[in-house]
VOBA-809978 format. One record per residue: y, z, x of N, C-alpha, C in turn. Coordinates in Angstrom, 1 decimal, always signed. Last residue first. Example, Ala and Ser with C-alpha at 12.3 -4.5 7.8 and 13.67 -1.06 7.14 Angstrom:
<recs>
{rec {-2.2 +7.1 +12.8} {-1.1 +7.1 +13.7} {+0.0 +7.9 +12.9}},
{rec {-5.7 +7.8 +13.2} {-4.5 +7.8 +12.3} {-3.3 +7.8 +13.2}},
</recs>
This chain:
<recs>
{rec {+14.1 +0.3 +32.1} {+15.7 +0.7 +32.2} {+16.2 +2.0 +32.8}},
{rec {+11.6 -1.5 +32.1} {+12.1 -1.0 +33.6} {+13.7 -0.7 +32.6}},
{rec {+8.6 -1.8 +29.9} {+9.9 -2.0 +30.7} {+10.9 -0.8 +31.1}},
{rec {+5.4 -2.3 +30.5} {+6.5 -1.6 +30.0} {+7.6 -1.9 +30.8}},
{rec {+2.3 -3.3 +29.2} {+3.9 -3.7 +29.9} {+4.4 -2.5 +29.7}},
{rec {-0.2 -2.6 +28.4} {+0.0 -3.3 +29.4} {+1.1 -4.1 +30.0}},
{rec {+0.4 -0.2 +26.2} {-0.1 +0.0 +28.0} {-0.3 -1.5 +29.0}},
{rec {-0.3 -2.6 +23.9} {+0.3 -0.9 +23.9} {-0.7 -0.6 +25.6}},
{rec {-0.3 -6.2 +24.7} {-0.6 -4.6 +24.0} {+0.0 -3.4 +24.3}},
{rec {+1.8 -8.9 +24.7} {+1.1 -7.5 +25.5} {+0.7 -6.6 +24.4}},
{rec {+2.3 -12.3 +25.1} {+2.0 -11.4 +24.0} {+1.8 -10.2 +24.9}},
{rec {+4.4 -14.6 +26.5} {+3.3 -13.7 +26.5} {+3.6 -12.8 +25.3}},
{rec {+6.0 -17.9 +25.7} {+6.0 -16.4 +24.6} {+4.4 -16.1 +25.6}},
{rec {+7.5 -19.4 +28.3} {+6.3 -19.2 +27.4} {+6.8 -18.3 +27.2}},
{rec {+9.9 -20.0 +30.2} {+10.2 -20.2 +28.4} {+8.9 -20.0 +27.8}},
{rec {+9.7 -18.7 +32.5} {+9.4 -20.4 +32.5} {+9.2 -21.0 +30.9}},
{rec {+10.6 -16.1 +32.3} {+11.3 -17.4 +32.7} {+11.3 -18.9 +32.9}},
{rec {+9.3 -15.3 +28.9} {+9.7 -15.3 +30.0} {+10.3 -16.3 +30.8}},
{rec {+9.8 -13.6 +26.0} {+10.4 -14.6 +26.4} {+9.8 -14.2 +27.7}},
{rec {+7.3 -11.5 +24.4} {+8.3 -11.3 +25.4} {+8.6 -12.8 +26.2}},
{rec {+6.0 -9.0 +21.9} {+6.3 -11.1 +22.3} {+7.4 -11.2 +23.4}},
{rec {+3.8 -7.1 +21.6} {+5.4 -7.1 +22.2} {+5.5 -8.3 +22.8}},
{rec {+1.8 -7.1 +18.7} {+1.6 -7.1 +20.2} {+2.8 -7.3 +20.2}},
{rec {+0.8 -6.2 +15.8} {+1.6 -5.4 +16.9} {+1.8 -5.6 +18.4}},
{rec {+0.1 -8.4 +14.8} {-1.1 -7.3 +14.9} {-0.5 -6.4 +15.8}},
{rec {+2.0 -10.2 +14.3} {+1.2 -8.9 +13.4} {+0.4 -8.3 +13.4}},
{rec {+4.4 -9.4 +17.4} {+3.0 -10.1 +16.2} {+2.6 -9.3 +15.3}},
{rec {+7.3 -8.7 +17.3} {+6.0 -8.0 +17.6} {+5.3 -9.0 +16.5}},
{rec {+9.8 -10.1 +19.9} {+9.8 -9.7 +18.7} {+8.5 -9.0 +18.5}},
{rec {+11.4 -10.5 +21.6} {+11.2 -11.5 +20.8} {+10.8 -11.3 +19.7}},
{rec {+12.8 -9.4 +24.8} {+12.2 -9.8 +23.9} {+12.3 -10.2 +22.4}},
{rec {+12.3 -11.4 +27.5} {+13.5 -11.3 +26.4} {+12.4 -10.7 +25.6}},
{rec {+12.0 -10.3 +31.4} {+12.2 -11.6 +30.4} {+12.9 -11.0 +29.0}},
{rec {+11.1 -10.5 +34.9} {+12.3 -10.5 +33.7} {+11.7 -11.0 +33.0}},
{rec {+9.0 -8.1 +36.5} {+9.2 -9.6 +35.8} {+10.2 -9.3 +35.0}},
{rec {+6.2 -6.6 +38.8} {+7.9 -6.5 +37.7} {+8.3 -8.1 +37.8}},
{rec {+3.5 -5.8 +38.6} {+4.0 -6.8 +38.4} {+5.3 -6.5 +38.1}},
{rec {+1.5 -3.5 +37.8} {+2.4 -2.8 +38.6} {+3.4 -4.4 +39.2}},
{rec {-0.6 -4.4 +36.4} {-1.2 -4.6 +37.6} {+0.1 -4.1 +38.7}},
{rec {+0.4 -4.0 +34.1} {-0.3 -3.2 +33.9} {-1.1 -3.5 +35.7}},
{rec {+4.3 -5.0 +34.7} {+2.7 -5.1 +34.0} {+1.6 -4.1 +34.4}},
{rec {+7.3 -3.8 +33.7} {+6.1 -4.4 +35.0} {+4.9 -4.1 +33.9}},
{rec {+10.6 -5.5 +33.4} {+9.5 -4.9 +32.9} {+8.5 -5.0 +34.2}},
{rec {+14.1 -6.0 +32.2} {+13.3 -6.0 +33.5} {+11.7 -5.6 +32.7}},
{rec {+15.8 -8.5 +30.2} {+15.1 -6.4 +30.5} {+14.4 -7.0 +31.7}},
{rec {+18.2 -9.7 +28.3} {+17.3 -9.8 +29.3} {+16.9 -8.2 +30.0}},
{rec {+17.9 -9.2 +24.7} {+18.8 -9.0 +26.3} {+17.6 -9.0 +26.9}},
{rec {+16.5 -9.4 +22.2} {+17.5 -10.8 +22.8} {+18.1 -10.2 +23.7}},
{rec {+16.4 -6.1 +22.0} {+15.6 -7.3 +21.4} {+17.0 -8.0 +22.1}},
{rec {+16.4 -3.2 +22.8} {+16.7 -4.6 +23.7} {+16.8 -5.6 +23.4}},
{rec {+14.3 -2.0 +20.1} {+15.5 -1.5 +21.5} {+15.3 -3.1 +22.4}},
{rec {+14.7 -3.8 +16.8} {+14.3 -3.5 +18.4} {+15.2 -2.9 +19.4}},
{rec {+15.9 -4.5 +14.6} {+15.9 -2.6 +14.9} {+15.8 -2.1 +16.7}},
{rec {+15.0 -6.6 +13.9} {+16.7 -6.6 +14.6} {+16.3 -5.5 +15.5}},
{rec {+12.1 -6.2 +13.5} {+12.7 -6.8 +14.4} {+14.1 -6.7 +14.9}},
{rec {+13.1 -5.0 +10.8} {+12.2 -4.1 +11.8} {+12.6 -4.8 +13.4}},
{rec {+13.9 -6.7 +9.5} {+14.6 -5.9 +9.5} {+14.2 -5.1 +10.9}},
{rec {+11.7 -8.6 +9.2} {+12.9 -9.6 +10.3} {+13.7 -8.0 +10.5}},
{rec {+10.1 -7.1 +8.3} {+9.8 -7.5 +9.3} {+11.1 -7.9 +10.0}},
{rec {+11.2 -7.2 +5.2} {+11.1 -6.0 +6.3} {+10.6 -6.2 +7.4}},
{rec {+11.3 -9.8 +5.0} {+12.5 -9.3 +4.8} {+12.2 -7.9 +5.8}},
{rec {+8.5 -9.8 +4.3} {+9.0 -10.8 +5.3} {+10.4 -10.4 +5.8}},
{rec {+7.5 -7.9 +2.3} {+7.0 -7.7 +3.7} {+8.0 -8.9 +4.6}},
{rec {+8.7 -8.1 -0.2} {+9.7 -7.7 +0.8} {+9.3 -7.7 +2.3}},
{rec {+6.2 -7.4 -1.9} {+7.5 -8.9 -2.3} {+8.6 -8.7 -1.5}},
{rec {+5.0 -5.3 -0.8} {+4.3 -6.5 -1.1} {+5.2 -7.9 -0.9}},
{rec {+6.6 -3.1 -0.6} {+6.3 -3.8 +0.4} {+6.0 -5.3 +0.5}},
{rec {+7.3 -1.3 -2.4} {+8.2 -2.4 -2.5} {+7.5 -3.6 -1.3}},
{rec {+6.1 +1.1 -1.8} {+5.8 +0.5 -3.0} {+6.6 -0.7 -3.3}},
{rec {+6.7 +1.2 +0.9} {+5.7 +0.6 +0.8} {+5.3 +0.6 -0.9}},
{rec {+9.6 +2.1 +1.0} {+9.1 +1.0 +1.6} {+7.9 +0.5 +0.9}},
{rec {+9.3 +4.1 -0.8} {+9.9 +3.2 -1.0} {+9.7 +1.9 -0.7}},
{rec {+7.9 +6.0 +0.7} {+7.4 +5.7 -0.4} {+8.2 +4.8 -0.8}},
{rec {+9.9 +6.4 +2.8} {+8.4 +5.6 +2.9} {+8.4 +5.1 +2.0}},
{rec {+12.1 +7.6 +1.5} {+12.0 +6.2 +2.0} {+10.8 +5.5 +2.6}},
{rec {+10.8 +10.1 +1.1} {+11.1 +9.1 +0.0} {+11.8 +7.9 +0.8}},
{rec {+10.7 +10.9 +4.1} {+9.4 +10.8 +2.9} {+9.5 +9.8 +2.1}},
{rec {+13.1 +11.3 +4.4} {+12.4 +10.4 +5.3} {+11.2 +10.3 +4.4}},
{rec {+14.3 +13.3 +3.2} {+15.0 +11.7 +2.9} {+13.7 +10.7 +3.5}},
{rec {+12.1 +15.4 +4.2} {+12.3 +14.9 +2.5} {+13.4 +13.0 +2.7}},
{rec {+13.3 +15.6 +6.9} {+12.1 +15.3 +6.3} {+11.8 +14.8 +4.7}},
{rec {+16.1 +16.3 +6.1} {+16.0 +15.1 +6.5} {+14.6 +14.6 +6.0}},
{rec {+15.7 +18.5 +4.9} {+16.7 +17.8 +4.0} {+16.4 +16.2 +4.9}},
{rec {+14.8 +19.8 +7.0} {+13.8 +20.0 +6.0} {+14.6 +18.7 +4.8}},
{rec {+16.5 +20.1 +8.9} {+15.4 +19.7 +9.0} {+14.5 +19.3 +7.9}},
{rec {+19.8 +20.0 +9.1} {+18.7 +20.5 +8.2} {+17.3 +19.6 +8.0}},
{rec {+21.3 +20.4 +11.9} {+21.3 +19.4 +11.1} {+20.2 +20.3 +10.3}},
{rec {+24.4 +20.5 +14.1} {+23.1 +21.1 +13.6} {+23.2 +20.2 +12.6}},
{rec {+26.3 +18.5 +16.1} {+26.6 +19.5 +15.1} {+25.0 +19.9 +15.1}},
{rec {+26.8 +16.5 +18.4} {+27.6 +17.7 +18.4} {+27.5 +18.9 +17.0}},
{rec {+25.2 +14.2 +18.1} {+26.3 +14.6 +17.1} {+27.4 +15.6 +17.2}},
{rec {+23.5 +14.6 +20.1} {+23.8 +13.3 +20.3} {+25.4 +13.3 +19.3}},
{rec {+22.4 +17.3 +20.0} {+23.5 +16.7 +21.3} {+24.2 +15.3 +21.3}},
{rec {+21.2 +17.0 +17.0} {+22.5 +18.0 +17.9} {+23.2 +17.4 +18.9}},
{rec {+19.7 +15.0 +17.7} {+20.7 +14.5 +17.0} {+21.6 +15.8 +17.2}},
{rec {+18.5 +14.8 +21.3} {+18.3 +15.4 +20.0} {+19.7 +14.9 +19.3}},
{rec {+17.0 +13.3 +24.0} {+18.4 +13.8 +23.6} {+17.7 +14.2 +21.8}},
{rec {+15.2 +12.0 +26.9} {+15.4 +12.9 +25.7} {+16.7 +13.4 +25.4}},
{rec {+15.6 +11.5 +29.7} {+15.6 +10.6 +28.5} {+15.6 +10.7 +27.4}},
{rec {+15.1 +13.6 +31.3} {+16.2 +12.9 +32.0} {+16.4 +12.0 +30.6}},
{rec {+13.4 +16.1 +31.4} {+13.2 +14.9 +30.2} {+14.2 +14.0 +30.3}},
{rec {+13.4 +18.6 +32.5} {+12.5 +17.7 +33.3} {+12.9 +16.1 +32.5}},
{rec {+15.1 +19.7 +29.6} {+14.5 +20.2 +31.5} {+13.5 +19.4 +31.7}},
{rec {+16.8 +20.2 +27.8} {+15.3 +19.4 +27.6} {+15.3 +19.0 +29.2}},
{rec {+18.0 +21.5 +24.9} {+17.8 +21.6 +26.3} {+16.4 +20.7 +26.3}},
{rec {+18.9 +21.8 +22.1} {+19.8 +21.0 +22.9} {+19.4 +20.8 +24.2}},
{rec {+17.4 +20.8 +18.4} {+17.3 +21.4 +20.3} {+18.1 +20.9 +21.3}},
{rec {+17.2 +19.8 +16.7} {+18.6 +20.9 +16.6} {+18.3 +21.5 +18.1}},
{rec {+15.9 +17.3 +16.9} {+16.9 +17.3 +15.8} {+18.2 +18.2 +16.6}},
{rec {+13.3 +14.9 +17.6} {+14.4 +16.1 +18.4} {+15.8 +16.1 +17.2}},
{rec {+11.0 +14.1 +16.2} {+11.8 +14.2 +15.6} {+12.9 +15.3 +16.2}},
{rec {+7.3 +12.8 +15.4} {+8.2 +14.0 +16.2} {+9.3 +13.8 +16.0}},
{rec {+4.9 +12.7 +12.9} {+6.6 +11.7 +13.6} {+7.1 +13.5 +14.1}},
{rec {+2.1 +10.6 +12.3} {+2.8 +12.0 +12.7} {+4.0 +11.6 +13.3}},
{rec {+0.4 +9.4 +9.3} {+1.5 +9.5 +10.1} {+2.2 +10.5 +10.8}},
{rec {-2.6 +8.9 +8.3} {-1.9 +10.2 +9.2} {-1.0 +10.0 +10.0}},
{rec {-4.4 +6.9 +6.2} {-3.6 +6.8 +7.3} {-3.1 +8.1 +7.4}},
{rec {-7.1 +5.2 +5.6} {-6.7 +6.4 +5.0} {-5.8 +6.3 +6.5}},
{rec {-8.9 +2.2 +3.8} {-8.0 +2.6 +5.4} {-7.2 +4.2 +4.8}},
{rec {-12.0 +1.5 +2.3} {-10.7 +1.8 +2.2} {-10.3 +2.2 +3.5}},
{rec {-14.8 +1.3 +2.9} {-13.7 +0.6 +3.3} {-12.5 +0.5 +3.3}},
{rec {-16.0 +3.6 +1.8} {-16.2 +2.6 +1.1} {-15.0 +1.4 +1.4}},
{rec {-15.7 +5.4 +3.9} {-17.0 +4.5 +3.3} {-17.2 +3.5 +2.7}},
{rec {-12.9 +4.7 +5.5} {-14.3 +5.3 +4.7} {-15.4 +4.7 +4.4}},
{rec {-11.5 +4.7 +8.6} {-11.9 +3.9 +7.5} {-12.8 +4.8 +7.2}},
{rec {-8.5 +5.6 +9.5} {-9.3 +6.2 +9.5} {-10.4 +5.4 +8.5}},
{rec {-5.9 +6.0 +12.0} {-6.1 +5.5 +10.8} {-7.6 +5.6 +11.4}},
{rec {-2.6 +7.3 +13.0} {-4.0 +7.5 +13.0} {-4.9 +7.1 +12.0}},
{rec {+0.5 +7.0 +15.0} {-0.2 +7.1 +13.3} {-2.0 +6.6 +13.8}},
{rec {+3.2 +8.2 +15.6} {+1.8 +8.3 +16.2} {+0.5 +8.4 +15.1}},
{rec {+6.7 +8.5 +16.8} {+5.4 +8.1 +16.0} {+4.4 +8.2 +16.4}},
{rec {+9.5 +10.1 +18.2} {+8.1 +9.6 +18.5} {+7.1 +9.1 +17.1}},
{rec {+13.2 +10.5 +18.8} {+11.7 +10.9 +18.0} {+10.4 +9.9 +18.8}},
{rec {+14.8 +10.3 +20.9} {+15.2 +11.3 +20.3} {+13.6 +11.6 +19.1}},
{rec {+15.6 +8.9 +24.1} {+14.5 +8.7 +22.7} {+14.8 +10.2 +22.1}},
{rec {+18.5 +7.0 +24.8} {+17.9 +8.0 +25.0} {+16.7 +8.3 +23.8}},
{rec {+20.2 +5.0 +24.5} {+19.0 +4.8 +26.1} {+18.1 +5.8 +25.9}},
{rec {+20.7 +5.3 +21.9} {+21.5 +4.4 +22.6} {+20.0 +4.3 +23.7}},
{rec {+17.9 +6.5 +20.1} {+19.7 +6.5 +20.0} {+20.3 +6.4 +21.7}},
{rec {+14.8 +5.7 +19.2} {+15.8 +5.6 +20.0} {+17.7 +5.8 +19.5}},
{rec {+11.7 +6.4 +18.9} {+13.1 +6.3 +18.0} {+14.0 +6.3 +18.9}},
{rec {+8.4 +5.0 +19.6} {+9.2 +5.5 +20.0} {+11.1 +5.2 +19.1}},
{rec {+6.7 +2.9 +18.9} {+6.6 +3.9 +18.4} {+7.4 +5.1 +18.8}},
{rec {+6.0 +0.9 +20.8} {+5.6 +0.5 +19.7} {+6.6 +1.5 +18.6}},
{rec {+9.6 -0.7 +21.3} {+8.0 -0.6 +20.9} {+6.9 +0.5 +21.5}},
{rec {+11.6 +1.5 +20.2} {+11.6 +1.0 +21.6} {+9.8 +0.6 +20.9}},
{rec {+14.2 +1.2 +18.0} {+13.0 +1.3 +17.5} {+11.9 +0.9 +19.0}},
{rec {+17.0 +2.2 +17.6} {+16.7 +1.5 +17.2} {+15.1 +1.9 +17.8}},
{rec {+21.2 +3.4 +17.0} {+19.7 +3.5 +16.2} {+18.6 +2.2 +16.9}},
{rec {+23.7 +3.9 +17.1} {+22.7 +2.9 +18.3} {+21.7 +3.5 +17.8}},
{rec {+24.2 +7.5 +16.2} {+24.9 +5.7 +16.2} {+23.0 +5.1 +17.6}},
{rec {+24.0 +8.8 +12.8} {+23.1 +8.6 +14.4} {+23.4 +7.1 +14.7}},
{rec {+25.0 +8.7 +10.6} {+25.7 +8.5 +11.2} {+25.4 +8.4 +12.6}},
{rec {+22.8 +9.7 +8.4} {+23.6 +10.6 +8.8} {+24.3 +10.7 +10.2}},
{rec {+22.0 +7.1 +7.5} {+22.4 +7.8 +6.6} {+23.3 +9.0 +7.0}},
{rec {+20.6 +6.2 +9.6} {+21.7 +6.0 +9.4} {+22.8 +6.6 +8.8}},
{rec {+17.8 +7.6 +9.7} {+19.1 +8.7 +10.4} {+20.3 +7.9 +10.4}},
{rec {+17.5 +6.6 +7.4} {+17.4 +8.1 +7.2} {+18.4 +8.2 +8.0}},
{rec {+16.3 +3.8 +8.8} {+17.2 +3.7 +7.2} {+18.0 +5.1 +7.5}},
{rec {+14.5 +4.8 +10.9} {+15.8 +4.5 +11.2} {+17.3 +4.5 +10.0}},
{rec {+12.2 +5.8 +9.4} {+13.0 +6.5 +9.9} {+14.9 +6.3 +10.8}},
{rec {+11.8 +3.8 +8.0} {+12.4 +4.5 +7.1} {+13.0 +5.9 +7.9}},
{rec {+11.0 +1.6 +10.1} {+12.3 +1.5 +9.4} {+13.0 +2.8 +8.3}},
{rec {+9.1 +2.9 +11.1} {+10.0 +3.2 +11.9} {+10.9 +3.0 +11.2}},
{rec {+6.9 +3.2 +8.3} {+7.5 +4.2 +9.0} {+8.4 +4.2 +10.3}},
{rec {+6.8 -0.1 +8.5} {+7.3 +1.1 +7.2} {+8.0 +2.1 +7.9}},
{rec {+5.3 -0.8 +10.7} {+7.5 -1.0 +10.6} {+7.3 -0.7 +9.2}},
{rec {+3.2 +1.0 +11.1} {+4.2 +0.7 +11.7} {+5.9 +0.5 +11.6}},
{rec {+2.1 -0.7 +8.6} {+2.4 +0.7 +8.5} {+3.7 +1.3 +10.0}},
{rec {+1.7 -3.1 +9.8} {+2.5 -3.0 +9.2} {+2.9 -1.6 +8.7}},
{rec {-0.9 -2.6 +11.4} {+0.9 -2.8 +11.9} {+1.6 -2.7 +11.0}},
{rec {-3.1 -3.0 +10.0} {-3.0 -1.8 +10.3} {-0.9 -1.9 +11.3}},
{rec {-3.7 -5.9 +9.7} {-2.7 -5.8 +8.3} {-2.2 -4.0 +9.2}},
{rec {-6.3 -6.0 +10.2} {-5.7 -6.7 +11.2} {-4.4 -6.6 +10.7}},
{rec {-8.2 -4.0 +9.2} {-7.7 -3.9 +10.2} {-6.5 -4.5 +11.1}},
{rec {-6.9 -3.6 +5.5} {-8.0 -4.4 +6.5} {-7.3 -4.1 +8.2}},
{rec {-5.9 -2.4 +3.6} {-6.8 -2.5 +3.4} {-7.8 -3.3 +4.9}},
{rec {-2.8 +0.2 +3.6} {-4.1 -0.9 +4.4} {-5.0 -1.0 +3.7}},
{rec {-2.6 +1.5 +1.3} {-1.2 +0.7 +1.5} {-2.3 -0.3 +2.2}},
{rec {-3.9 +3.9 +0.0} {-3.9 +2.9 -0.8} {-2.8 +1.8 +0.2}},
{rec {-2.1 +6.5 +2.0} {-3.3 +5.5 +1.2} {-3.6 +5.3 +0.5}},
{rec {-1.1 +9.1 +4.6} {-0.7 +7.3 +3.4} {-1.9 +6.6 +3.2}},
{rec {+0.6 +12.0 +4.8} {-1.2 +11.3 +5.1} {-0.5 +9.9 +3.7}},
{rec {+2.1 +13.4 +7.8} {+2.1 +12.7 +6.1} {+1.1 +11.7 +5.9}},
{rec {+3.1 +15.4 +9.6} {+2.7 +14.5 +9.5} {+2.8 +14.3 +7.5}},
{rec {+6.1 +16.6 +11.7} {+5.5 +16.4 +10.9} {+4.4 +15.4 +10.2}},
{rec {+8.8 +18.4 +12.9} {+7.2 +18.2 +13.3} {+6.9 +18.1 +12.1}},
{rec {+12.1 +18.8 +14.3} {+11.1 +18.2 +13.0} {+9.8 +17.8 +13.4}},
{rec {+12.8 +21.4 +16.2} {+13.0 +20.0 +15.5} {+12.1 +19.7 +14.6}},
{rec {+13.0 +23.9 +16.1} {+14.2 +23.3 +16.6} {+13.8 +22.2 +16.1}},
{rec {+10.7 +25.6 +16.2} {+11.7 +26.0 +15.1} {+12.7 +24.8 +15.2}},
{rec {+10.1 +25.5 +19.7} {+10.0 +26.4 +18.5} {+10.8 +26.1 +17.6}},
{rec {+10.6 +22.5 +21.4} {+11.0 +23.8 +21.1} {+11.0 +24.6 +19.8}},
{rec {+7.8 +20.4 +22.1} {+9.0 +20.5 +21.2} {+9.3 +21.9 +20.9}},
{rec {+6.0 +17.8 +23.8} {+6.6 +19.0 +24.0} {+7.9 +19.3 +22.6}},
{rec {+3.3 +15.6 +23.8} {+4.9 +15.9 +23.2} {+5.3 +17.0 +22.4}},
{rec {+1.3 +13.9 +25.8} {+1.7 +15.3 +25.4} {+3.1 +14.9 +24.4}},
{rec {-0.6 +11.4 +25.6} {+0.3 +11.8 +25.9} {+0.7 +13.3 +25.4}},
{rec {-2.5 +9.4 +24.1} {-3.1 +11.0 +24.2} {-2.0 +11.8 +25.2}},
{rec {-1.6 +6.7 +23.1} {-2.5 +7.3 +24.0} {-2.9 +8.2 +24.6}},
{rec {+1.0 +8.6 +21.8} {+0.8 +7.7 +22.3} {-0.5 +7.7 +23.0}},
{rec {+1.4 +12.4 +22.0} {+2.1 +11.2 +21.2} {+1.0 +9.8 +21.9}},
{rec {+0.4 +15.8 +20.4} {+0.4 +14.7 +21.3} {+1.2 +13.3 +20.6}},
{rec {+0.6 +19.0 +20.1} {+1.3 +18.0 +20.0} {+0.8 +16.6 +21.0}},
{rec {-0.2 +22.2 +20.4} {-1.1 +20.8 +21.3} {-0.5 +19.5 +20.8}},
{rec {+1.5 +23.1 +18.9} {+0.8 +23.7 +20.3} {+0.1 +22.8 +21.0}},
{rec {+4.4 +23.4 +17.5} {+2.6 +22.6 +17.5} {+2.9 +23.3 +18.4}},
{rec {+6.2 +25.2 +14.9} {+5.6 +25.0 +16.2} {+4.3 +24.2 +16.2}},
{rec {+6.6 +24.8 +12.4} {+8.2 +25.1 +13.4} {+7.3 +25.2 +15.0}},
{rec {+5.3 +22.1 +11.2} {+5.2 +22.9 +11.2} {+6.3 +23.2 +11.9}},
{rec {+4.0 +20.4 +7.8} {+5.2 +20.3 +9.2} {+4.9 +21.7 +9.4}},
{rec {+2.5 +17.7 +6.0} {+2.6 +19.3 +6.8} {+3.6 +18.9 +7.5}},
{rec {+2.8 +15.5 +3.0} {+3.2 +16.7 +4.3} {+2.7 +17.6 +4.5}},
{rec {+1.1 +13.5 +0.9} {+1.3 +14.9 +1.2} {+1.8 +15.1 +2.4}},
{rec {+0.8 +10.8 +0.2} {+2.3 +11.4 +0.9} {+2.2 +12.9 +0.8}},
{rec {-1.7 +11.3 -2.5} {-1.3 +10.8 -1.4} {-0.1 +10.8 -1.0}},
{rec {-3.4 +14.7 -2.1} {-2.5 +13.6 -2.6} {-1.8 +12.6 -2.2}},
{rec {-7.0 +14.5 -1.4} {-5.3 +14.9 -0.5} {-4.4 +14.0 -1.5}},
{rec {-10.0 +16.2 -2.1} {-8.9 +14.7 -2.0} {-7.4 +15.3 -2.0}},
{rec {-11.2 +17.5 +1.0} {-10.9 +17.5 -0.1} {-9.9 +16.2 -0.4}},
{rec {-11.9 +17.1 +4.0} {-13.0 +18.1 +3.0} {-12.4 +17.9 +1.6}},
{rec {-10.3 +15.2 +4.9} {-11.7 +14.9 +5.3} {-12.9 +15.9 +4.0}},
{rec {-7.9 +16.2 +4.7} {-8.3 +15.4 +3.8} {-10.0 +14.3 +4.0}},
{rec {-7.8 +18.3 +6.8} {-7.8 +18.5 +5.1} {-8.4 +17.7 +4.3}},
{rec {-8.2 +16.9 +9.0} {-9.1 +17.8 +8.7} {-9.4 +17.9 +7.0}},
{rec {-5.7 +15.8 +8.6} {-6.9 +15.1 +8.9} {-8.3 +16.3 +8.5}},
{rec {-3.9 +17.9 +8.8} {-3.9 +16.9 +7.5} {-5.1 +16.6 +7.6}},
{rec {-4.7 +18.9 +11.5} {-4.5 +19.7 +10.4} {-4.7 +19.0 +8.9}},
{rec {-3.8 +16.5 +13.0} {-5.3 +17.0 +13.0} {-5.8 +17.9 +12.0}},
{rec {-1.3 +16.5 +12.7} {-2.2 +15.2 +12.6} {-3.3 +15.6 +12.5}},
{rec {+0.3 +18.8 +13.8} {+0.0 +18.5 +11.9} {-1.4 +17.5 +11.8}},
{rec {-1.9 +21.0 +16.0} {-1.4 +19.8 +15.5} {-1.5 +19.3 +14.2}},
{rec {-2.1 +23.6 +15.7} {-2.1 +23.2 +17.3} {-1.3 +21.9 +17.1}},
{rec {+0.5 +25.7 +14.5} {-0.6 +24.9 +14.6} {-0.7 +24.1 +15.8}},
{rec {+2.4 +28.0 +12.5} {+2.1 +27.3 +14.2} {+1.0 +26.4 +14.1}},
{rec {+3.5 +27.7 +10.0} {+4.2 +28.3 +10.8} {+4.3 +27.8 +12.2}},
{rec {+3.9 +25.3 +7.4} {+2.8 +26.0 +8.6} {+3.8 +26.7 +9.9}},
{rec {+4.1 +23.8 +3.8} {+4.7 +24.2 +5.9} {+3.6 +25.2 +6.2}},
{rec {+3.2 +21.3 +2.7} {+2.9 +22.0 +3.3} {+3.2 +22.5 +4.4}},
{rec {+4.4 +19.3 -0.1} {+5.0 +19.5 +1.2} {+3.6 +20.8 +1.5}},
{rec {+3.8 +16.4 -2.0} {+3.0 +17.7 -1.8} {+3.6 +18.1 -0.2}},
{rec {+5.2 +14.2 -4.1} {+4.9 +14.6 -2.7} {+4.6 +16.1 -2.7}},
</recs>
């Protein structure tokens, strides 16, 4: 693993990407930086993070995709290795809100946001960027935000975690092959809510109860409803009501 810190940048994801557009990048190379400046998450969302205080990072992955419809599974690599990590240092109610969001108990504490990229010659080149509220305690306007500081009461070493988090990628996915079914059902427990009844609304502003169930493999959010059909949803056409 090839670490790269950076003092400010606008964004690691764009930074890597760049890099490895003009030169060959080793693969699981890191950037991180103690400031972005244009940080985004989700659908081109913002995500704000206090100087120096938490973990900004991306990590470029390849050889793992080869085909579009297989691009999820990178997904529950990188949530499960981020959830594995912060067990390790006792973050209670760990779990994983779809698609891409980290969660400790109600409150989100990290973000994912992976960016994939086909070549020429078909191969899939990936840029995992993971936000990561660590040692920041204030978070004005963000009624939902909490950091492993506030959540632990202590500070934590950013750099000791990024490293645990790395090598449990690489873990994951050199083991992936003969454990993809085992890491799925894992990834699934992980879910925020999974088997409780949730409220949610649809993309026509619909609120509806139902359960959820679990994520297809092509990452859609399988959601029990009241007349016992599995709907499927994409990224922006549900979200739920807590």
């Amino acid at each position: 693993m090839k670490l790269i810190k950076l003092d400010a940048i606008d964004s690691t994801n764009e930074f890597l990407k760049g890099l490895s557009n003009k030169h060959e990048v080793q693969n699981f190379t890191v950037v991180t930086a103690e400031n972005q400046l244009k940080g985004k998450g989700q659908m081109g969302s913002k995500w704000d993070s206090e100087s120096g205080k938490n973990l900004i990072m991306s990590v470029l992955i390849k050889n793992f995709l080869f085909d579009n419809e297989t691009v999820f599974n990178l997904n529950v690599v990188v949530s499960l290795a981020v959830i594995r990590t912060l067990k390790k240092y006792n973050i209670p109610e760990l779990s994983v809100k779809w698609p891409n969001d980290i969660m400790s108990a109600n409150k989100k504490i990290g973000g994912i946001l992976i960016e994939n990229s086909i070549k020429g010659e078909g191969t899939i080149t990936s840029i995992v960027g993971l936000g990561l509220n660590v040692n920041q305690v204030q978070f004005e306007y963000l009624p939902r935000a909490s950091s492993l500081a506030l959540i632990c009461s202590s500070f934590f070493d950013k750099e000791e975690i990024l490293l645990a988090i790395v090598d449990e990628m690489e873990l994951i996915t050199e083991n992936y092959q003969i454990s993809a079914s085992q890491l799925w059902n894992e990834y699934t427990n992980e879910l925020f809510r999974v088997g409780i009844p949730s409220a949610f609304t649809d993309e026509n502003e619909n609120n509806f109860m139902g359960i959820i169930k679990g994520v297809s493999s092509i990452g859609k959010l399988q959601i029990l409803l009241e007349d016992d059909s599995i709907c499927e949803y994409n990224l922006k056409e549900v979200q739920m009501l807590y």
